[in-house]
C-alpha positions as CSV (number, residue, x, y, z in Angstrom):
1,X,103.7,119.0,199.4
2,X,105.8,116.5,197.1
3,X,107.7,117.6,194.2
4,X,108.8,114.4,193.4
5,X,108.4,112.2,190.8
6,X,107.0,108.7,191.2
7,X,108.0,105.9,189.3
8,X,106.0,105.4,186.1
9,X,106.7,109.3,186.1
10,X,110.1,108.3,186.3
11,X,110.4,105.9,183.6
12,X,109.0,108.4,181.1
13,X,111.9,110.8,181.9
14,X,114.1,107.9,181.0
15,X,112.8,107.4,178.3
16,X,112.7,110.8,176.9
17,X,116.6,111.2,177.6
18,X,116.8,107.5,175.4
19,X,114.3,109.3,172.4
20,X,116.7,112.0,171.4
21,X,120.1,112.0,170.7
22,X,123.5,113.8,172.1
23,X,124.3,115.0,168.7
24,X,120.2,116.4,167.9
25,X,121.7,120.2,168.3
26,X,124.5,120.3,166.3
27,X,122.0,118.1,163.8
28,X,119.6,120.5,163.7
29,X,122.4,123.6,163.6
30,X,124.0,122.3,160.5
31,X,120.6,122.1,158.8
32,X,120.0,126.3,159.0
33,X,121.1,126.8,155.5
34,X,120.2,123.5,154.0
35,X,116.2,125.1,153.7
36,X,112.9,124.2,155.8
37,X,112.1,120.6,154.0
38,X,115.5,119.1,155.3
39,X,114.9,121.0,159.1
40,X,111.2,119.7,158.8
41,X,112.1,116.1,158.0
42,X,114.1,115.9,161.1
43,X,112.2,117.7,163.5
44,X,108.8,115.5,162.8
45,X,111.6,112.3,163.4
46,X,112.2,113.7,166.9
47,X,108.6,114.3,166.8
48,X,107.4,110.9,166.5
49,X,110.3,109.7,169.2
50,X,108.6,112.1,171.5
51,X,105.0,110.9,170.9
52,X,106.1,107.2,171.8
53,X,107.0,108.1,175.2
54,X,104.0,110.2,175.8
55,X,106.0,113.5,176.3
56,X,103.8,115.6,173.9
57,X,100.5,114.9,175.7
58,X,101.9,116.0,178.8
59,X,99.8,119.3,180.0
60,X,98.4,120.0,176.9
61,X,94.8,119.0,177.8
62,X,95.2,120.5,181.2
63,X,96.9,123.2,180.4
64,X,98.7,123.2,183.8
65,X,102.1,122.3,184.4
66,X,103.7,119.5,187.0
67,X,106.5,118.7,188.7
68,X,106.8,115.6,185.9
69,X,106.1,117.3,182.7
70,X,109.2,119.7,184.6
71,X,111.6,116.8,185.1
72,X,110.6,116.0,181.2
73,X,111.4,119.4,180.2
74,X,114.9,119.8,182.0
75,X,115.7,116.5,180.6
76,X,114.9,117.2,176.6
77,X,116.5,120.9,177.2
78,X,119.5,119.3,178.2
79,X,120.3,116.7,175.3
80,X,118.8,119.3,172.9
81,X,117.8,123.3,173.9
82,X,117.1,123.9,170.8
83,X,115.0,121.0,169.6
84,X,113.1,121.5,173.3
85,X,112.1,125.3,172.5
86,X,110.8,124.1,168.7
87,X,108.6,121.2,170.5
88,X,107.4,123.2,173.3
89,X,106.2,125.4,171.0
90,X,104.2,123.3,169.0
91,X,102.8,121.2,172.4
92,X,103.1,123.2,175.3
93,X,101.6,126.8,173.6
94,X,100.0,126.1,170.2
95,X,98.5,122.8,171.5
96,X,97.1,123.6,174.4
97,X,96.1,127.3,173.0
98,X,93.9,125.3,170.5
99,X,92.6,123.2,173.8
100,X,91.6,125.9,175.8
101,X,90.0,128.0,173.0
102,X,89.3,126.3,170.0
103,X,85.6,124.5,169.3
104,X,85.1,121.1,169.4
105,X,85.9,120.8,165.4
106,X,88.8,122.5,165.2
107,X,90.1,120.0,168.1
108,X,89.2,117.0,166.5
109,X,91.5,118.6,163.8
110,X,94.3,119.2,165.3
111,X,94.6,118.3,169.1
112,X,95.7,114.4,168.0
113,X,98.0,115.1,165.3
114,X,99.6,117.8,167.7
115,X,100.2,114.9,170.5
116,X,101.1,112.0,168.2
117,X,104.0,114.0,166.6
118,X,102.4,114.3,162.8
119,X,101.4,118.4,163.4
120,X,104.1,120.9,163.8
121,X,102.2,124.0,165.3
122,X,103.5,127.7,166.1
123,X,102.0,130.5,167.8
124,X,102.9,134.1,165.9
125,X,102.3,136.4,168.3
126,X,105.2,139.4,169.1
127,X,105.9,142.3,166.5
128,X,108.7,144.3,166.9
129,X,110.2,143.6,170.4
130,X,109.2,140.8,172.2
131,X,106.7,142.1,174.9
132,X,103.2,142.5,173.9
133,X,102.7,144.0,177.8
134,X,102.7,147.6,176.5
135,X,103.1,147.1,172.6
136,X,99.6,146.8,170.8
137,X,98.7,144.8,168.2
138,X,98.8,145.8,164.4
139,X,98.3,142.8,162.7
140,X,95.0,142.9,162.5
141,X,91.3,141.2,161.6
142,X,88.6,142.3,159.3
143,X,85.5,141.2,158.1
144,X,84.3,139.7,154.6
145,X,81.1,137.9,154.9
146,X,81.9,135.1,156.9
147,X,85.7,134.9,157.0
148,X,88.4,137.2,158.2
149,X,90.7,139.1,156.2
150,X,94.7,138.9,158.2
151,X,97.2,141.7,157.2
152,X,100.1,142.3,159.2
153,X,103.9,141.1,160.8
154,X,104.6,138.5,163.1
155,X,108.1,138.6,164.3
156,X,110.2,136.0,166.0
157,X,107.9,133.7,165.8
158,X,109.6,129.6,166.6
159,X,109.0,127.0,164.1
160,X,107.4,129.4,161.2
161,X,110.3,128.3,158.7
162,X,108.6,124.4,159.9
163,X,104.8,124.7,160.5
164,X,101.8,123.1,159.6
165,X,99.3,125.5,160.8
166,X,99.8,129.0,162.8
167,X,98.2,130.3,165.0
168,X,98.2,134.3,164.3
169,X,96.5,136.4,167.6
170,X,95.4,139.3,165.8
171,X,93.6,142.6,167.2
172,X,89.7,142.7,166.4
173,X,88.0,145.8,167.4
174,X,88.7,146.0,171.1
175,X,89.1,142.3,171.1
176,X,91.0,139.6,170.2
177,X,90.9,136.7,167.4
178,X,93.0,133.4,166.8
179,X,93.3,132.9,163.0
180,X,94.4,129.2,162.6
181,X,96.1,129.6,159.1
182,X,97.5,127.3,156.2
183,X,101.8,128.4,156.0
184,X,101.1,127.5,152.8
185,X,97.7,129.8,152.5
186,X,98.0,132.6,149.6
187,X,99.2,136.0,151.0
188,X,101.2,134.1,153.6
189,X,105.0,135.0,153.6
190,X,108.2,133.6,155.5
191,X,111.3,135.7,156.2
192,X,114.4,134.4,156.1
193,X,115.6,132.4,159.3
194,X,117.1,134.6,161.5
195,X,120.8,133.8,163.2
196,X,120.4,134.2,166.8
197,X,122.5,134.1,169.8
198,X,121.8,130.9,171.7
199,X,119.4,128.4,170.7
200,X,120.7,128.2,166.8
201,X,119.3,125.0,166.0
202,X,115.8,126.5,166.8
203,X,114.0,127.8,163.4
204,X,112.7,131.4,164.2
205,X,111.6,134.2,161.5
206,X,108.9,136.0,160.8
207,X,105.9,135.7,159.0
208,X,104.0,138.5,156.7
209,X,100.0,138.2,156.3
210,X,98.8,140.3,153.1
211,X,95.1,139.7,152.9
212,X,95.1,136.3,153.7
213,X,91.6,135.2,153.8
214,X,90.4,132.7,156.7
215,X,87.5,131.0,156.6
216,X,85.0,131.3,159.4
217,X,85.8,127.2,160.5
218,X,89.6,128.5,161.4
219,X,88.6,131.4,163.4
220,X,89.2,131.2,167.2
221,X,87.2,134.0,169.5
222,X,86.6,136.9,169.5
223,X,87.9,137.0,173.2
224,X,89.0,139.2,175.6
225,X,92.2,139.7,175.4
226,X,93.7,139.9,178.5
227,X,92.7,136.0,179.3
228,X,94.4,134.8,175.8
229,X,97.6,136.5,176.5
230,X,97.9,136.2,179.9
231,X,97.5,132.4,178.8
232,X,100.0,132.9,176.6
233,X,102.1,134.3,178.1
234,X,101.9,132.0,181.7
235,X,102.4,128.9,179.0
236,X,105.3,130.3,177.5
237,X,107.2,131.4,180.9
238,X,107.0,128.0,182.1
239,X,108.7,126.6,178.7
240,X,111.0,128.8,179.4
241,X,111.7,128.3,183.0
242,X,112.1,124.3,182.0
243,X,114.7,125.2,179.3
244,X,116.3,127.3,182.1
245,X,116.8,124.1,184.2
246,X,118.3,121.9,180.7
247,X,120.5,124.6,180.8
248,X,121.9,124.7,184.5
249,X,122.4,121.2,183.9
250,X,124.3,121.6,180.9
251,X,126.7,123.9,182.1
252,X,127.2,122.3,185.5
253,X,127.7,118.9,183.7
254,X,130.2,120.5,181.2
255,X,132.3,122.1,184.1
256,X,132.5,119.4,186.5
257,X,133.8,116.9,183.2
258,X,136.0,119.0,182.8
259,X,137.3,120.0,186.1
260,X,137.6,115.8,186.5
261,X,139.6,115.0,183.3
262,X,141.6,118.4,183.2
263,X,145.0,118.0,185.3
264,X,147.6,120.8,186.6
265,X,150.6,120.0,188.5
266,X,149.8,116.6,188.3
267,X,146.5,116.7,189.8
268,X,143.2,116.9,188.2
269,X,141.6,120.4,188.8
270,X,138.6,119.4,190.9
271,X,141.5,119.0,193.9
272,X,141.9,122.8,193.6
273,X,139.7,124.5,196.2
274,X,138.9,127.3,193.9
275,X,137.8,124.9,191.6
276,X,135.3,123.0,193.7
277,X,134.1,126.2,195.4
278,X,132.6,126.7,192.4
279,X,131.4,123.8,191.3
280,X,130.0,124.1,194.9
281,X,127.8,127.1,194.5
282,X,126.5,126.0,190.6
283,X,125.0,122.9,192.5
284,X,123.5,125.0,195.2
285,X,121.9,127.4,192.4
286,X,121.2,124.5,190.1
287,X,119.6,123.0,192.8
288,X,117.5,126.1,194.1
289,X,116.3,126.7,190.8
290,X,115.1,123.3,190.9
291,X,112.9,123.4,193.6
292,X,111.6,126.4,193.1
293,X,110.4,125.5,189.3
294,X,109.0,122.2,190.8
295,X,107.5,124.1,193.8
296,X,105.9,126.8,190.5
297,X,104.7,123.7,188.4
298,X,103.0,121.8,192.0
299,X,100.7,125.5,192.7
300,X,100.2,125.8,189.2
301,X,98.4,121.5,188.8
302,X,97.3,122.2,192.4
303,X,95.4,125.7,191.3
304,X,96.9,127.1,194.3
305,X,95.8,131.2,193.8
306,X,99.4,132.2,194.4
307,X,100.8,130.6,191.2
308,X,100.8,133.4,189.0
309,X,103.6,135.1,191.1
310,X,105.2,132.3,191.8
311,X,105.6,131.4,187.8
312,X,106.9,134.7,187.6
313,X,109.5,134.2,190.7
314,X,110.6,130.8,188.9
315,X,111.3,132.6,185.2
316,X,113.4,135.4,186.5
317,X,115.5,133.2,189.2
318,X,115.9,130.4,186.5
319,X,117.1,132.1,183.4
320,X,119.0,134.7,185.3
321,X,120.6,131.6,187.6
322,X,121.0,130.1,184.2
323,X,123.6,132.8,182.8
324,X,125.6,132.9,186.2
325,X,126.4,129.1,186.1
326,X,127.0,129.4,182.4
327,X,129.7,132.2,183.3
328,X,131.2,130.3,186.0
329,X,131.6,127.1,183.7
330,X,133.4,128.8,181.1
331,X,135.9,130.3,184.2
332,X,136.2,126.7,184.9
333,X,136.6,125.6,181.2
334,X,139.5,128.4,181.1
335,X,140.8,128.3,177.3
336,X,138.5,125.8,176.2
337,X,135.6,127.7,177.1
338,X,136.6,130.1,174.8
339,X,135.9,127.8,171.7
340,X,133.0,128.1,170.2
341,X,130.6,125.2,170.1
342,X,130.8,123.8,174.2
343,X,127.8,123.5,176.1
344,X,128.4,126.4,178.5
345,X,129.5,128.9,175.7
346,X,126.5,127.7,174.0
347,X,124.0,128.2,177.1
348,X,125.6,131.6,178.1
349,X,124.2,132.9,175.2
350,X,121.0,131.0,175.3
351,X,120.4,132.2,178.9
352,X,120.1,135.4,177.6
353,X,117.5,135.1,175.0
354,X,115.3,133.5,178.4
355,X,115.6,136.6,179.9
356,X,114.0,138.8,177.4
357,X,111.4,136.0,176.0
358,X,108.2,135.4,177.4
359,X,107.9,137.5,180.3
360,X,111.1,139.8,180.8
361,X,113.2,139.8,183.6
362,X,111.9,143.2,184.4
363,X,108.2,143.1,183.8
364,X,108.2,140.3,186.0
365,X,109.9,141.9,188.6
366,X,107.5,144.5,188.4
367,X,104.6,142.0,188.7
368,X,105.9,140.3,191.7
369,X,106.3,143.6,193.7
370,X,102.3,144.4,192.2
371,X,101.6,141.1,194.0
372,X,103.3,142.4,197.3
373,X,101.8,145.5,197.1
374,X,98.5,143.6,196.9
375,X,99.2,141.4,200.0
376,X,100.5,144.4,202.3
């Protein structure tokens, strides 16, 4: 069992730290009221950085994670959170939703433009809330001769202000259907950008489908459902277990600079043992959530049966390890934590969206005990 990474595997980590800038967040922040064309133009530039070092291919065609698409991930959500959640987005759950369930047409479409960095993709998929576990569908799909008529709300939805095509999962009967739509289709609307807490260089809002017709060529399924969203839903959770890990690092990284640099009684503040006590136990949780999101991403490329529960183990301990080593850095920070605008104020409130995205800290909770229950 090896979770590390070799070194060609290496290299490409290297050189997606080199693709994207230190300053890509606040870039991409300042652009949330400058409209989508400005946001657009510099997201497919990171885009086509990305696609030279081979990042955006990484697991799409697989649809499995590994420990080096993982070291990838916690290096891009490091330099940039909230450029990593709008790419994952478009790679890691539209891309390889269009793998695993598209035809062969539709993947000549899209699949290439998807991995060089020239398609920006989105999966609309939450209304309301954000947990479709218990919360039905009512965007929904009917028939007109050949092609499907959507109506409905998507909400939250990353990268709608940006996207090419979306990818709308939409109830069908007792199934479920993809709609691959236009964002520029007739009947499709865009809310405003919403201001969120963490992650505000990301571009989320929601999207409104009044009768938009789709012809039969951009229709996905019908499927069962439970396969698509529990898909879906295992994609997503490992996104956001790797921007868990750019965030540890973050906020580790910000505290010990500071703790270095920052003197009191003529001594820098690393010298004070309740300084490096804590510094001490970020590492040691920075470092178990490591292994355990590398040990999740080696069971999920291995197939290994148990690496459902084991994703779920790696979300919750991950984003909720992520908040904790946020809160400590800004007790390290003191005062300066206090400004907005620092990596750890930034993460603490980033860590929080990871624990209600995607799987919630609680549902998964509640499938992990399922699991033991199973086993007993």
């Amino acid at each position: 069992m090896n979770f590390d990474v070799d070194e060609k595997e290496s290299s490409l980590v290297k050189s997606v730290e080199k693709a994207v800038d230190q300053d890509a967040d606040k870039k991409l922040k300042a652009l949330q009221t400058k409209g989508p064309l400005k946001c657009r133009k510099l997201f497919r530039d990171y885009l086509g950085r990305l696609a030279k070092t081979g990042y955006l291919a990484l697991g799409v065609e697989s649809g499995k994670n590994s420990t080096a698409l993982v070291a990838a991930q916690e290096t891009l959500a490091a330099v940039s959170p909230s450029l990593f959640l709008a790419v994952e987005s478009s790679t890691r759950l539209f891309g390889r939703l269009v793998v695993a369930y598209a035809t062969a047409e539709q993947k000549k479409e899209i699949v290439s433009l998807v991995r060089q960095g020239g398609y920006v993709g989105c999966v609309a998929l939450t209304e309301g809330g954000m947990s479709v576990e218990n919360e039905p569908f009512n965007t929904t799909a009917s028939p007109s001769g050949n092609d499907a008529i959507i109506t409905g709300t998507k909400d939250h939805v990353i990268n709608a202000p940006l996207a090419d095509r979306v990818a709308v999962i939409v109830r069908f009967h007792e199934n479920i259907l993809v709609a691959l739509i236009h964002s520029d289709s007739p009947g499709v609307a865009m809310g405003d950008r919403l201001r969120t807490v963490g992650y505000e260089g990301t571009p989320v809002a929601s999207i409104h489908f009044d009768h938009v017709r789709v012809p039969e060529s951009d229709v996905m399924g019908s499927f069962d459902g439970t396969s698509v969203l529990k898909d879906l839903r295992r994609w997503e959770d490992q996104v956001l277990t790797g921007a868990s890990l750019g965030l540890l690092k973050r906020s580790y990284q910000a505290a010990l600079d500071h703790a270095k640099k920052h003197a009191r009684g003529g001594k820098p503040i690393l010298a004070r043992q309740e300084v490096g006590f804590k510094l001490a136990e970020m590492l040691t949780i920075r470092q178990t959530a490591q292994l355990l999101a590398y040990r999740a991403a080696w069971m999920d490329d291995s197939g290994n049966r148990e690496r459902d529960t084991l994703i779920h183990c790696a979300k919750v301990f991950c984003a909720e390890s992520a908040e904790l080593v946020a809160s400590q850095a800004l007790q390290i920070l003191g005062a300066k934590g206090l400004i907005k605008g620092n990596p750890a104020e930034e993460s603490y409130g980033s860590a929080k969206y990871l624990q209600i995205a995607g799987t919630s800290s609680e549902i998964s909770r509640i499938k992990i005990g399922d699991h033991i229950l199973e086993r007993a």
